[in-house]
N, CA, C and O atoms as a GROMACS GRO file, in nm:
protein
  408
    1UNK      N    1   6.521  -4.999  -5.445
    1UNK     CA    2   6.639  -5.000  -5.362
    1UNK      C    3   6.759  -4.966  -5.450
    1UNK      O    4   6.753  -5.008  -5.565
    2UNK      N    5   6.884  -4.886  -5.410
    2UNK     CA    6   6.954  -4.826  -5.455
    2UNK      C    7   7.057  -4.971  -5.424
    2UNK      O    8   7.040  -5.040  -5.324
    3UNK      N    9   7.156  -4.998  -5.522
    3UNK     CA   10   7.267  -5.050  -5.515
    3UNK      C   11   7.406  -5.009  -5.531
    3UNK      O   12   7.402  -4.912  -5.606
    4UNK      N   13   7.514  -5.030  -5.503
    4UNK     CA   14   7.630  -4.968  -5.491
    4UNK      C   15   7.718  -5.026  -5.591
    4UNK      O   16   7.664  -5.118  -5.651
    5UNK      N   17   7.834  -5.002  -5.626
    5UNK     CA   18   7.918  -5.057  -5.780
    5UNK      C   19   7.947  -5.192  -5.761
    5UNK      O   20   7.982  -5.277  -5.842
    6UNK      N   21   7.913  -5.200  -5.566
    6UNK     CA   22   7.978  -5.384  -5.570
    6UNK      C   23   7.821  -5.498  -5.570
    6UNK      O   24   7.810  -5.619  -5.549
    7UNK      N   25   7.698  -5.364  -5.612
    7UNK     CA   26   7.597  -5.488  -5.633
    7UNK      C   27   7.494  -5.514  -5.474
    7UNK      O   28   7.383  -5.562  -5.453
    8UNK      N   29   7.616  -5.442  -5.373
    8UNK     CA   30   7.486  -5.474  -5.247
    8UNK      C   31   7.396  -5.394  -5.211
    8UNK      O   32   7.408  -5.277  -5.247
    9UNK      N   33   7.306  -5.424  -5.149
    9UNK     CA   34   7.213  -5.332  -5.158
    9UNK      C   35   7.254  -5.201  -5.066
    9UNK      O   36   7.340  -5.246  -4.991
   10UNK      N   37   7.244  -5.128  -5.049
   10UNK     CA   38   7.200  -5.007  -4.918
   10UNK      C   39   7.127  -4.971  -4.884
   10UNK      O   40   7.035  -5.053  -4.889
   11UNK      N   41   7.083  -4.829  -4.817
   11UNK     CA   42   6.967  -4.779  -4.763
   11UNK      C   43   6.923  -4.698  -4.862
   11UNK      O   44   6.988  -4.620  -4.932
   12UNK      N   45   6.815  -4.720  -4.864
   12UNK     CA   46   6.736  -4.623  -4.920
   12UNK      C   47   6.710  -4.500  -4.848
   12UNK      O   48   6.605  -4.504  -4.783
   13UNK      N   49   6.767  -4.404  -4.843
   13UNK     CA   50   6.785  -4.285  -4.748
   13UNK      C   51   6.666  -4.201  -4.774
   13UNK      O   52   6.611  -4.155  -4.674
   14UNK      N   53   6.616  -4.172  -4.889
   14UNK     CA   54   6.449  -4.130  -4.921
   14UNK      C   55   6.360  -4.206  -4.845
   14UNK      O   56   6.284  -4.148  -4.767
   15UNK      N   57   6.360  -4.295  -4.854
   15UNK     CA   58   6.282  -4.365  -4.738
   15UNK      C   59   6.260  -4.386  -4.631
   15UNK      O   60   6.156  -4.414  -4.573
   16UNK      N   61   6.422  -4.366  -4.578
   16UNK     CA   62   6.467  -4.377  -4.452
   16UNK      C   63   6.393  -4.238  -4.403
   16UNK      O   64   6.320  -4.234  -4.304
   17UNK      N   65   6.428  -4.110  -4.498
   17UNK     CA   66   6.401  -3.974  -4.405
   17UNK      C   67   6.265  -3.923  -4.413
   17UNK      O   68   6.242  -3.823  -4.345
   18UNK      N   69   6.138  -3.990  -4.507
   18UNK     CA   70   6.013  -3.966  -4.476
   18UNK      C   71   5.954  -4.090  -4.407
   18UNK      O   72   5.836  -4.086  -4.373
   19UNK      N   73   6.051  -4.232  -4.376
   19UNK     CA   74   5.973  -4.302  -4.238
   19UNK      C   75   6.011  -4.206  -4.132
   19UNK      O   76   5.912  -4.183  -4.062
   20UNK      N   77   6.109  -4.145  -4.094
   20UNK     CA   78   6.124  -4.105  -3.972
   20UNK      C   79   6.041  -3.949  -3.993
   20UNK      O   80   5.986  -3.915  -3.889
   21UNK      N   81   6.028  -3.871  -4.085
   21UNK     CA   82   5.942  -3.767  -4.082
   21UNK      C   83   5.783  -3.786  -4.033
   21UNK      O   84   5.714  -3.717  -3.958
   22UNK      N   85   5.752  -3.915  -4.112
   22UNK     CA   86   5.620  -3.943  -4.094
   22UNK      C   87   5.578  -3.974  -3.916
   22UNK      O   88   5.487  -3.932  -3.845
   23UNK      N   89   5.690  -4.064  -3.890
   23UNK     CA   90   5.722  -4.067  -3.743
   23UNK      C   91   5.712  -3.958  -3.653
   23UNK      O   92   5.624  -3.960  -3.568
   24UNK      N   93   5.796  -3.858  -3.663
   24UNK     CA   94   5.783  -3.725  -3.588
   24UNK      C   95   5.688  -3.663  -3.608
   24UNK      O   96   5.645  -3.579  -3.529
   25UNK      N   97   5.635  -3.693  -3.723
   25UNK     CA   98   5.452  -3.601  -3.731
   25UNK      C   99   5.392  -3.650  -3.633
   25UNK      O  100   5.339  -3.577  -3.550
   26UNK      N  101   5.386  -3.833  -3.620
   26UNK     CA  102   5.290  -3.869  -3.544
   26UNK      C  103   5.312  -3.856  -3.388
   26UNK      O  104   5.231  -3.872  -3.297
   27UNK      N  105   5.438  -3.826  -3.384
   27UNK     CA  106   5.485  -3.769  -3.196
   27UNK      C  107   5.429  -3.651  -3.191
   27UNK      O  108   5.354  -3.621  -3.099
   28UNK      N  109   5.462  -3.559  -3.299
   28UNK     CA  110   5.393  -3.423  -3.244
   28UNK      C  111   5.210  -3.408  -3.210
   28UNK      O  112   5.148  -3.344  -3.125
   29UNK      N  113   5.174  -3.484  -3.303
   29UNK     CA  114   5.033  -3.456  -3.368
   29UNK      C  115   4.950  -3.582  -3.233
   29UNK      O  116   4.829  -3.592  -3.211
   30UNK      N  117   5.039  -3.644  -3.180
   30UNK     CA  118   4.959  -3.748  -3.077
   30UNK      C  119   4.910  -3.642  -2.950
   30UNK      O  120   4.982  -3.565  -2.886
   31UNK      N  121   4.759  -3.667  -2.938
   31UNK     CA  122   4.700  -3.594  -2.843
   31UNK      C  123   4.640  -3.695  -2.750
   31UNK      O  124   4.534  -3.757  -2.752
   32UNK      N  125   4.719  -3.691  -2.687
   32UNK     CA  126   4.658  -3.792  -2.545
   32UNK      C  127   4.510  -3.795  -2.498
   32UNK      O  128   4.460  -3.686  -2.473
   33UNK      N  129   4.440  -3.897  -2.482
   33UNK     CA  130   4.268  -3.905  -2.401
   33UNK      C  131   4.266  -3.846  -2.310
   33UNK      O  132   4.262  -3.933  -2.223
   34UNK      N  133   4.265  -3.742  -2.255
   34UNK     CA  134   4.217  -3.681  -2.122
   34UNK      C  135   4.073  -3.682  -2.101
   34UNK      O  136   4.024  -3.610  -2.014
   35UNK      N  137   3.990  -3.770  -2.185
   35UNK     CA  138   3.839  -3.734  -2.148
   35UNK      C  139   3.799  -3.758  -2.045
   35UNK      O  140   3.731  -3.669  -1.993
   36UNK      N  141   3.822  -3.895  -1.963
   36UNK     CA  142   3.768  -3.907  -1.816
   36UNK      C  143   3.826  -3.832  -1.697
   36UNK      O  144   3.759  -3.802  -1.598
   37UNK      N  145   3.973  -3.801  -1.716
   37UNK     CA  146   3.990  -3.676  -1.684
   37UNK      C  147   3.951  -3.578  -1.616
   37UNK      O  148   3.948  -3.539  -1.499
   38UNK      N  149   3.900  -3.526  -1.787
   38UNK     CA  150   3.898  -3.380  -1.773
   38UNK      C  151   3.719  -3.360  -1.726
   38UNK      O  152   3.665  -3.254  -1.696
   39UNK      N  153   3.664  -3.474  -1.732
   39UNK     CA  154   3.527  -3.503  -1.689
   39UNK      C  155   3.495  -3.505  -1.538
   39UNK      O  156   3.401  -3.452  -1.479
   40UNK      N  157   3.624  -3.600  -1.476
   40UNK     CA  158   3.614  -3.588  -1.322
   40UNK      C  159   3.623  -3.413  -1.264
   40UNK      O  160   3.554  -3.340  -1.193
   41UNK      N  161   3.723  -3.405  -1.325
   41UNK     CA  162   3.776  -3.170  -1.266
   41UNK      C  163   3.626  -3.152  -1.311
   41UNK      O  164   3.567  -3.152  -1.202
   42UNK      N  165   3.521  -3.135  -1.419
   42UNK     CA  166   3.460  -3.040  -1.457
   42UNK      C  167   3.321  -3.110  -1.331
   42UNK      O  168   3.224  -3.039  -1.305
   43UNK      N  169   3.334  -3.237  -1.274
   43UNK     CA  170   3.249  -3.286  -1.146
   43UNK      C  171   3.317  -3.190  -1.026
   43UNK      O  172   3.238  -3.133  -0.950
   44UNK      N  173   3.410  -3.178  -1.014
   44UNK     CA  174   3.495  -3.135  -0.891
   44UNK      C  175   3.448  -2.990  -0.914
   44UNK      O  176   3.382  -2.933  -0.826
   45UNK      N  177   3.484  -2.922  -1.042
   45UNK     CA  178   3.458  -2.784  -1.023
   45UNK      C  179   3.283  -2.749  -1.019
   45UNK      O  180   3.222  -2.661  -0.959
   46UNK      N  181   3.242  -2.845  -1.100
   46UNK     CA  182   3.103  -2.796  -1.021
   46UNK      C  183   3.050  -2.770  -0.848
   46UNK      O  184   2.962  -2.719  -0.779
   47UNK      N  185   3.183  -2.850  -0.845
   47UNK     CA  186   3.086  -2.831  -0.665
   47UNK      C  187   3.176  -2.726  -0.639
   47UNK      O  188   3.108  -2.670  -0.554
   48UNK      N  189   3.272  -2.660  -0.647
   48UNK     CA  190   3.312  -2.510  -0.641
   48UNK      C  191   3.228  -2.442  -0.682
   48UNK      O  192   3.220  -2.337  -0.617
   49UNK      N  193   3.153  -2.451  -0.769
   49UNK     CA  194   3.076  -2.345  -0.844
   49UNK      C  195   2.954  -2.350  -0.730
   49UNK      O  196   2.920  -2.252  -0.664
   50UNK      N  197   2.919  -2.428  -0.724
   50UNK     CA  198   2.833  -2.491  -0.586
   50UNK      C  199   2.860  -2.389  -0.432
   50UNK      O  200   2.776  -2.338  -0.358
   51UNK      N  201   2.938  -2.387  -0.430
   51UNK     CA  202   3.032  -2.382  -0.294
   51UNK      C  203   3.029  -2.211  -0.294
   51UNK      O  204   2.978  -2.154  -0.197
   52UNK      N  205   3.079  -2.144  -0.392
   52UNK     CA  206   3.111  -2.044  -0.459
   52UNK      C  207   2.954  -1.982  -0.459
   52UNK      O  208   2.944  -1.898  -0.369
   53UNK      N  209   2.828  -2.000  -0.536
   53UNK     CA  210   2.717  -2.014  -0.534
   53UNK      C  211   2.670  -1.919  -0.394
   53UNK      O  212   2.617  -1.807  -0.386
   54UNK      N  213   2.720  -2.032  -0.276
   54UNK     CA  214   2.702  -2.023  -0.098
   54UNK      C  215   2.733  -1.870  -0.098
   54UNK      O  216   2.655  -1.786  -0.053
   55UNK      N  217   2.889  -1.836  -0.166
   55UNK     CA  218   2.918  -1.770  -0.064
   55UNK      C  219   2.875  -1.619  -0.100
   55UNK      O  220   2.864  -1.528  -0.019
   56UNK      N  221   2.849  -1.611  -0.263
   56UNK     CA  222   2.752  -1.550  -0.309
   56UNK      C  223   2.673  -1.428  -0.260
   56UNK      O  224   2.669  -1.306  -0.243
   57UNK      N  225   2.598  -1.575  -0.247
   57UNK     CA  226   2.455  -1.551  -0.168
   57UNK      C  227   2.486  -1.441  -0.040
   57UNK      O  228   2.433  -1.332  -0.018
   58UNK      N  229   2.595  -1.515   0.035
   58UNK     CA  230   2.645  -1.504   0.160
   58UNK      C  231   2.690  -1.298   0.139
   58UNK      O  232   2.611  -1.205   0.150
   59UNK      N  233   2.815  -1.292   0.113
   59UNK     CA  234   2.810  -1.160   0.025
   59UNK      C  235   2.724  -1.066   0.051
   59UNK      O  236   2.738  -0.969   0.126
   60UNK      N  237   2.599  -1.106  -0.036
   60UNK     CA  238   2.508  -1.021  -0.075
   60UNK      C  239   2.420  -1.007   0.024
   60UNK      O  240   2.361  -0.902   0.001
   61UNK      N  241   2.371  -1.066   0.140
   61UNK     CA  242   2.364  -1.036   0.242
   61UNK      C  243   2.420  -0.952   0.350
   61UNK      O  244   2.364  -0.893   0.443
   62UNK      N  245   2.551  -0.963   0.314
   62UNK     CA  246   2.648  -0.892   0.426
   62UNK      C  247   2.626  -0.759   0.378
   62UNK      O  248   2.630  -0.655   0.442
   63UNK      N  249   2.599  -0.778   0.242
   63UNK     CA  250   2.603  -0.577   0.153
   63UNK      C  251   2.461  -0.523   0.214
   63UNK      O  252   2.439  -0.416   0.270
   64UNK      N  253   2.403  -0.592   0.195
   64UNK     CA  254   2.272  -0.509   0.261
   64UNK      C  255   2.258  -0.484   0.433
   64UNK      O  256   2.168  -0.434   0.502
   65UNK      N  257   2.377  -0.536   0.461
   65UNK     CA  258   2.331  -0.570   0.619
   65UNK      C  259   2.401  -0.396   0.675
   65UNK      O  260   2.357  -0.332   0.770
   66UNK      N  261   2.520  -0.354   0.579
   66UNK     CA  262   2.620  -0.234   0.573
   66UNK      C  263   2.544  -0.159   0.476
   66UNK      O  264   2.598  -0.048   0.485
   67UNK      N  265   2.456  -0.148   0.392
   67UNK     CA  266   2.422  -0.056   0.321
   67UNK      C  267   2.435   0.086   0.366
   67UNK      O  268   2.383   0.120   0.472
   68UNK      N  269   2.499   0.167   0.295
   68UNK     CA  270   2.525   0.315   0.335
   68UNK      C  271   2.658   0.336   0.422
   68UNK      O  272   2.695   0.445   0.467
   69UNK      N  273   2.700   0.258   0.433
   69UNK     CA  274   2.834   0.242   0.509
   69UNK      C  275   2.960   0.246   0.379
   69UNK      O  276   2.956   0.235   0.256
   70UNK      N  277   3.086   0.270   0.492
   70UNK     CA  278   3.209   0.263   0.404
   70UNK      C  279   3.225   0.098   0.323
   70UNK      O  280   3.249   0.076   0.205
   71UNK      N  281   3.199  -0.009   0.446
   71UNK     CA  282   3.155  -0.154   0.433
   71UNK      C  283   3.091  -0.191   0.264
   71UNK      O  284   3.100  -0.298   0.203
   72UNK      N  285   3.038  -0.086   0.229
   72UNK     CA  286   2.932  -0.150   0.106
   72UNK      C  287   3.013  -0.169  -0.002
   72UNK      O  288   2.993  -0.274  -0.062
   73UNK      N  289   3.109  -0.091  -0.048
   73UNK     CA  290   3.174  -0.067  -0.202
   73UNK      C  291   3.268  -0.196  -0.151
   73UNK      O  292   3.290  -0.290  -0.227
   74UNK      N  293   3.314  -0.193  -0.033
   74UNK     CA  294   3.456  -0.296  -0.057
   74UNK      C  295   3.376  -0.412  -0.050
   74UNK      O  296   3.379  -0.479  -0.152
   75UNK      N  297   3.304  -0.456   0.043
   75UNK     CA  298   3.224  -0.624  -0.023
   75UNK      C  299   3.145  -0.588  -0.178
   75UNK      O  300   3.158  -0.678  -0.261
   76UNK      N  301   3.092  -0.505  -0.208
   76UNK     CA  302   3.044  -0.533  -0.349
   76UNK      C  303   3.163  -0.596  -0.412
   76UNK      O  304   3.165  -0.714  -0.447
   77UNK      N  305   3.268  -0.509  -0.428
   77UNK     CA  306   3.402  -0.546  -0.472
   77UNK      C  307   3.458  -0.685  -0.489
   77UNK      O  308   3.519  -0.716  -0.592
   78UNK      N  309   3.435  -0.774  -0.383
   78UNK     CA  310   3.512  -0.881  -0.346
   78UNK      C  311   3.388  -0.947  -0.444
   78UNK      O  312   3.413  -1.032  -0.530
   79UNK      N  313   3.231  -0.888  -0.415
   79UNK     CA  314   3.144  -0.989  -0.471
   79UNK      C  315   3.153  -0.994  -0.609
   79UNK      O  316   3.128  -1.090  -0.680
   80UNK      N  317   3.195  -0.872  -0.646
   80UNK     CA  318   3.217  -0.871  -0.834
   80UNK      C  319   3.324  -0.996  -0.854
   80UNK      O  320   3.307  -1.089  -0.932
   81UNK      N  321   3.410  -0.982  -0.787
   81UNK     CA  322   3.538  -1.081  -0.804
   81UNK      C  323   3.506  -1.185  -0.784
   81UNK      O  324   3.566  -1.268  -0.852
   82UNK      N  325   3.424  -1.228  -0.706
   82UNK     CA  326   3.380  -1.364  -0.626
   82UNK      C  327   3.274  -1.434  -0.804
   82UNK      O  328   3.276  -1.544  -0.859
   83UNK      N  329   3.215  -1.333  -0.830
   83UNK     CA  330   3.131  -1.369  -0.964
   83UNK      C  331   3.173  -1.392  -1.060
   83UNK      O  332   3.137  -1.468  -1.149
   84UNK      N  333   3.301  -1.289  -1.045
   84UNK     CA  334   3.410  -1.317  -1.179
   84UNK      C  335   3.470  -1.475  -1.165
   84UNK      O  336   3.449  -1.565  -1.246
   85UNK      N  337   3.522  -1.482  -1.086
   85UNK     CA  338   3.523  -1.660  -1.077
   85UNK      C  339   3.433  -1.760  -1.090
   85UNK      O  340   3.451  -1.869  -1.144
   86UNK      N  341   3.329  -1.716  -1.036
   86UNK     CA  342   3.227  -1.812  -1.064
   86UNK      C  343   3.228  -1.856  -1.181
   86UNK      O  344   3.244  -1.969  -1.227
   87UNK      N  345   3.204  -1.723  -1.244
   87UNK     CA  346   3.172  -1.767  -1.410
   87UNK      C  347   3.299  -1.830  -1.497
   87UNK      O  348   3.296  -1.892  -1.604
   88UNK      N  349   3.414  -1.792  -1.410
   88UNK     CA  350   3.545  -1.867  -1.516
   88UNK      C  351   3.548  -2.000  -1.512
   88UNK      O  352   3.566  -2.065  -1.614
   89UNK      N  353   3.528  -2.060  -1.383
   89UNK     CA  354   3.513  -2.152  -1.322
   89UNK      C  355   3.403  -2.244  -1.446
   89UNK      O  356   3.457  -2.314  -1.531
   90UNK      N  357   3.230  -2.228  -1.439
   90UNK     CA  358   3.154  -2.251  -1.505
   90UNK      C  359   3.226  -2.278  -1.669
   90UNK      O  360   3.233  -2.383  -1.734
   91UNK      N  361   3.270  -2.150  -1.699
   91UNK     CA  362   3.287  -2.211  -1.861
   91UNK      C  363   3.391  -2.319  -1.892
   91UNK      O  364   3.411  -2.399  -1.984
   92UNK      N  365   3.455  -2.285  -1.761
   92UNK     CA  366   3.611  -2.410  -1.805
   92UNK      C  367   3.555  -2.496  -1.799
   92UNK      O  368   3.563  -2.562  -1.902
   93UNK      N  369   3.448  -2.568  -1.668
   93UNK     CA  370   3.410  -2.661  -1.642
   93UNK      C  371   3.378  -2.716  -1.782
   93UNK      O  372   3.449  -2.802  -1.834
   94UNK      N  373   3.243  -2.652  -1.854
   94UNK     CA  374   3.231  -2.704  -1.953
   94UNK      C  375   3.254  -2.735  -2.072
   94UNK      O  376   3.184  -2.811  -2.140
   95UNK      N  377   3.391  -2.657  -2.118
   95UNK     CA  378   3.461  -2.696  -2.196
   95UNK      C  379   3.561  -2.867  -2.185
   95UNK      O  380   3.602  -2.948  -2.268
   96UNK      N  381   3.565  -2.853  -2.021
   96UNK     CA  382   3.641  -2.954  -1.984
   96UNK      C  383   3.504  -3.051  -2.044
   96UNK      O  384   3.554  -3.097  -2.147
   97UNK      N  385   3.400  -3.092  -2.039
   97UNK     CA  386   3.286  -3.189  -2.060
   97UNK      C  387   3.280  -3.197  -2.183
   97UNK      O  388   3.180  -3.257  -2.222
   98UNK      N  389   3.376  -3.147  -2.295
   98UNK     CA  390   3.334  -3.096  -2.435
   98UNK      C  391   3.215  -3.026  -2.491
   98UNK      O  392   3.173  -3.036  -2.606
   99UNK      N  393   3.165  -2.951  -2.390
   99UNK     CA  394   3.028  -2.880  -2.435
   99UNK      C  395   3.095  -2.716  -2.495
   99UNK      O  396   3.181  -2.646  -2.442
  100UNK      N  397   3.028  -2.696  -2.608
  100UNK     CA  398   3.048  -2.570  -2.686
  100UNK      C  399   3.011  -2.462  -2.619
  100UNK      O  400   2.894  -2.444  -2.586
  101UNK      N  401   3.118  -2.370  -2.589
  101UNK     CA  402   3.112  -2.277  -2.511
  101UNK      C  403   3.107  -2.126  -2.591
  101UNK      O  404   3.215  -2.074  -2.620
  102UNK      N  405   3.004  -2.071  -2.620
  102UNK     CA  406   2.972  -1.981  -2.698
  102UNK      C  407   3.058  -1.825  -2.621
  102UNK      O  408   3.046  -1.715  -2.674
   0.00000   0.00000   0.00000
């Protein structure tokens, strides 16, 4: 502790400015538990993926039902897109579960 010419003590201002540094590390660096969370969404989005799955299926029926028609390219279309979600859907899910998503 640093003292002054009349003998009292003061602050130790080195001290003072790496308690409060050390402090603001630990505000920034605090990462909140979202595990049960982010566990319930990746239950919820499975049943989208589920759901999604349906409509799929559903889709790909309708393409064959128009085959050779103007009908075919624009539902393939929607179905590429419809898959493209699927699968975004799927990996978030499981990242949300902490499973390694290659």
């Amino acid at each position: 502790m640093i003292t002054d010419f009349r003998t009292a003590p003061t602050q130790d201002v080195d001290g003072m400015w790496e308690a409060d540094a050390a402090a603001e590390w630990e505000r920034i660096n605090d990462v909140p538990d979202y595990s049960e969370q982010y566990k319930e969404a990746a239950l919820d989005m499975k049943e989208a993926t589920d759901g999604i799955s349906t409509a799929i299926d559903l889709l790909s029926e309708a393409v064959e039902a128009v085959k050779g028609t103007d009908a075919e390219d624009k539902i393939v279309s929607l179905l590429n897109d419809l898959d493209d979600l699927w699968t975004d859907i799927r990996i978030m899910a499981r990242e949300l579960k902490g499973e390694r998503v290659v």
